[in-house]
C-alpha positions, 0 to 999 in steps of 0.5 A: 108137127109134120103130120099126113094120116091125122089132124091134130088140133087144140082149142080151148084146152081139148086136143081134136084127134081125127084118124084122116083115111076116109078112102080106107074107113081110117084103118091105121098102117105103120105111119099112122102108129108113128103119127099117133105116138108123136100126138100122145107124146105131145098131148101128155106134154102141154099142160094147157091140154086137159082132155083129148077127142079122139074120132074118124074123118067122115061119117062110115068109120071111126076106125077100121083097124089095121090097115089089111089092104097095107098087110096084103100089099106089104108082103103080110107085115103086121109089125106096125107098132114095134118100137112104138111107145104107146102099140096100136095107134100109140094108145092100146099099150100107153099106161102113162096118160092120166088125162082123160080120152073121150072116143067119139065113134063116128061108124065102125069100130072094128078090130084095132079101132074098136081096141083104141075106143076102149083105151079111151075113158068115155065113149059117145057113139053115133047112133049108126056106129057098130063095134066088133073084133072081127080078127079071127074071120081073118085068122088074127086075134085082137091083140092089141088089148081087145082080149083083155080090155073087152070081158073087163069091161062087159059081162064075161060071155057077152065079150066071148061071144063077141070075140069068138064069133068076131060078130059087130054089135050095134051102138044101142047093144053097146049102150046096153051093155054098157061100152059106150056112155051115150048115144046120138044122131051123128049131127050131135057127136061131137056136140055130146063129146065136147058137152063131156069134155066141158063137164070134166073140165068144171073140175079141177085138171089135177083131180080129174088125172089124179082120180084116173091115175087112181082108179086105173092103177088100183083095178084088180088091186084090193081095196085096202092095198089100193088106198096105200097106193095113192096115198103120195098121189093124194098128199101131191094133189092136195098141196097144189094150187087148185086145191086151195082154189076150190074150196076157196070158190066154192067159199066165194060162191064163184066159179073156181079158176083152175090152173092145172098148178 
């Protein structure tokens, strides 16, 4: 995969994601968008890769977001993403991705950078990252998700004040108001992010996508409704291979050797 604006590594069965645009706080532009599509598509492929770390070169940004200075010099073109499977960064409009995404948030998220990490899972910040969706102090909105995903996530006029005053809030208040999972110095990020990654990975690849897919697609769904939901999902998930594995390692009292099958 020829990439230029990200790096893209597997080890271990994590996929490393890493916005490369330091001189520009890894604010994204069209080719970036184009790049992360073609990541995702090859992340949801490689049934080796169970969970994805996504974070920013350098220690300012995870993400600034769109790429104004781009916007500025191409004549106000913001059409970045239009074609694109997944949106903003190939993940903000991605529904199909049942693998689990950790953000690990290396400075500012802002904007679309703030809208990638809450696509993501789980969250780890640095204990210097700030969050925010800026737009409307540039008379844009945060469209890529931002506006629904934000007050889903947190108290309702916590994220409108956030939004309509397009304020940053720092990692501690993210913490508190429960965006981020964990806060760490940045020396620990990626430590702490690969510590969850290894956590999820003690458990069967196959529960833990069935249990997102689960999860998600069952939001604002009644209970009852979303049980019959994932009834053929569940009926799938307990004829596989890692389903008899487990009970019989916990039988053994041994570690269980997943398969992903």
């Amino acid at each position: 995969m020829d990439l230029k604006f990200i790096k893209y590594e597997k080890r271990n069965h994590i996929a490393y994601i890493t916005f490369n645009r330091p001189e520009r706080m890894n604010a994204l532009h069209p080719p970036c968008h184009a790049e992360m599509d073609s990541v995702w598509d090859n992340f949801v492929a490689d049934k080796s890769a169970w969970v994805a770390i996504v974070t920013g070169a350098g220690d300012k940004g995870f993400s600034a977001g769109n790429d104004l200075r781009w916007t500025a010099e191409n004549s106000g073109q913001l059409a970045g993403t239009i074609g694109l499977k997944g949106g903003f960064a190939g993940i903000t409009a991605r529904y199909d991705i049942y693998k689990p995404i950790i953000a690990a948030v290396n400075g500012f998220a802002l904007g679309g950078g703030f809208e990638i990490a809450l696509a993501c899972d789980i969250i780890i910040a640095a204990e210097h990252a700030r969050f925010g969706l800026p737009e409307p102090r540039v008379g844009l909105m945060a469209a890529a998700g931002g506006v629904h995903r934000l007050p889903r996530q947190i108290p309702l006029k916590i994220a409108m004040g956030m939004m309509l005053t397009g304020k940053h809030i720092t990692a501690a208040d993210a913490l508190r108001y429960g965006i981020v999972n964990e806060v760490v110095p940045l020396k620990d990020l990626m430590a702490t992010a690969e510590k969850w990654a290894a956590e999820i990975m003690e458990c069967s690849p196959l529960s833990v996508q069935a249990t997102k897919e689960a999860a998600m697609s069952g939001l604002g769904t009644p209970v009852e409704a979303a049980l019959a939901k994932h009834y053929d999902l569940q009926s799938k998930l307990f004829r596989s291979k890692d389903a008899v594995e487990g009970p019989l390692a916990f039988s053994q009292k041994r570690k269980p050797n997943w398969t992903g099958e």
